[in-house]
N, C-alpha and C positions, 0 to 999 in steps of 0.2 A: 731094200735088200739088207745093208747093213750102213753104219756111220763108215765104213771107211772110203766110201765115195761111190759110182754109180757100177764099177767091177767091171765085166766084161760080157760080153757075147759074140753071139752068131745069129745071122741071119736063116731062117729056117724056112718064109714061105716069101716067095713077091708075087702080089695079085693084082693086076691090072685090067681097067675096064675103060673102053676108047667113052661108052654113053654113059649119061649120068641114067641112076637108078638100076642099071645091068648088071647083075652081080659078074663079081671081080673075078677073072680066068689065071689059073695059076702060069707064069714061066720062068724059065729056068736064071732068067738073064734081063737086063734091061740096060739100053743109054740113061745117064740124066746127065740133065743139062743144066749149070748152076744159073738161078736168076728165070729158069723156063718150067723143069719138073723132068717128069719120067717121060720118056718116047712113049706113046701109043696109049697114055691114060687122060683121062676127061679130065683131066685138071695144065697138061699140058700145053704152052703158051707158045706156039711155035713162031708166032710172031714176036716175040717178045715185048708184046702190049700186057699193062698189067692184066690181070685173070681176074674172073669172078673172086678166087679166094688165094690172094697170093704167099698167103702164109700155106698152101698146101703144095709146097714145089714136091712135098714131100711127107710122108705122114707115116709114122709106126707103134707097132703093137706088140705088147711083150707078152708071149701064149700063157705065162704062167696068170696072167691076171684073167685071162680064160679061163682059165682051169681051176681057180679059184672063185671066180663067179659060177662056174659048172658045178662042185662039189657045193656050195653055199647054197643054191637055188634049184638045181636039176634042169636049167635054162642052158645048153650049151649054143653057143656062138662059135662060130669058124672064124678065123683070120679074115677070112676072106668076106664071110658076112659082116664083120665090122668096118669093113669099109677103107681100113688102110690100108695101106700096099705093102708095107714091109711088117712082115713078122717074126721079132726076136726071139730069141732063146738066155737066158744070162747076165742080162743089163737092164737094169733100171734105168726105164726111161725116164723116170719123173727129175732123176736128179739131174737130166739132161737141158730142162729149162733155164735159157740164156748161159748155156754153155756150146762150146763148140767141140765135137765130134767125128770118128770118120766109123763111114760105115766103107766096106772094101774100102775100093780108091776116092770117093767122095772125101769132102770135107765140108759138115754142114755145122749151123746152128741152131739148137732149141727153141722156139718161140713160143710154146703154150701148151699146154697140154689140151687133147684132143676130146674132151669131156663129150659124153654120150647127148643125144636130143630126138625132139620126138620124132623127127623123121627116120632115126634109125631104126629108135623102137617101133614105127611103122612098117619098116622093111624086115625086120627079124618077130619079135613079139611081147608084150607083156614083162616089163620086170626090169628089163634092159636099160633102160633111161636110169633108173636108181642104182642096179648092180653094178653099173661098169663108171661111178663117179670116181676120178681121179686113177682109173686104171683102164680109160679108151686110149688109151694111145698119145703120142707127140707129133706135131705137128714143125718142118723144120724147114731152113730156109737149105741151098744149095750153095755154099761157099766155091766149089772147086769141082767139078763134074768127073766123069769117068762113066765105067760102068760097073755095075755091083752083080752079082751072082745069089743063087742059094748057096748057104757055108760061109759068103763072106763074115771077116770079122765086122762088129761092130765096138766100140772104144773110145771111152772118151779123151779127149788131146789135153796131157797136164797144163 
């Protein structure tokens, strides 16, 4: 975005899917649970045993870098085809690695960025594995739980 830090947003889509490989059903609302993930998505640890992938308590997508691989290639991807559950509006996520964050009432941290692989570009198509380097999304751990909305803010914590 710019040097003066990661700026601001809003959350605009939350897509969650209970199976893995089921594309992601949008809803308005969700629990997360810090240390577990979303309620009702295939990544959530309701035991609180670690998970297949435990950096994914939580994972998002800023639509401009869609929309930028869409104009660049004529490849359009959905939020929700890519696979994370939160999609932003306004905030650069990249500068959000190993920083902490709130999206609504969450308070999470950065862990990695969410780099595209070939199993995505298997579930979408062609191009995606190179178009979306370093603009798939962040990948973030769950500091403080709540529940987050469509519209929530997202913000990084000075």
């Amino acid at each position: 975005m710019n040097d003066a830090g990661p700026g601001q947003g809003r959350i605009v889509e939350i897509n969650l899917s209970p199976e893995y490989e089921v594309l992601p059903q949008p809803v308005e609302r969700v629990r997360a649970v810090a240390g577990r993930g979303l309620e009702g998505d295939r990544y959530y640890r309701a035991d609180g045993e670690p998970g297949e992938k435990p950096d994914e308590e939580i994972t998002l997508i800023a639509v401009e870098g869609l929309e930028d691989f869409a104009e660049e290639s004529g490849i359009t991807v959905t939020p929700a085809e890519s696979r994370r559950q939160v999609a932003t509006r306004g905030i650069d996520l990249n500068a959000l690695v190993g920083r902490r964050f709130r999206v609504g009432e969450l308070e999470c941290e950065g862990v990695e960025l969410c780099e595209p692989c070939n199993h995505l570009q298997g579930l979408t198509q062609p191009g995606v594995l190179k178009g979306l380097v370093h603009r798939g999304g962040l990948r973030a751990s769950i500091l403080s739980g709540g529940e987050i909305a469509v519209g929530d803010q997202v913000s990084a914590i000075p």
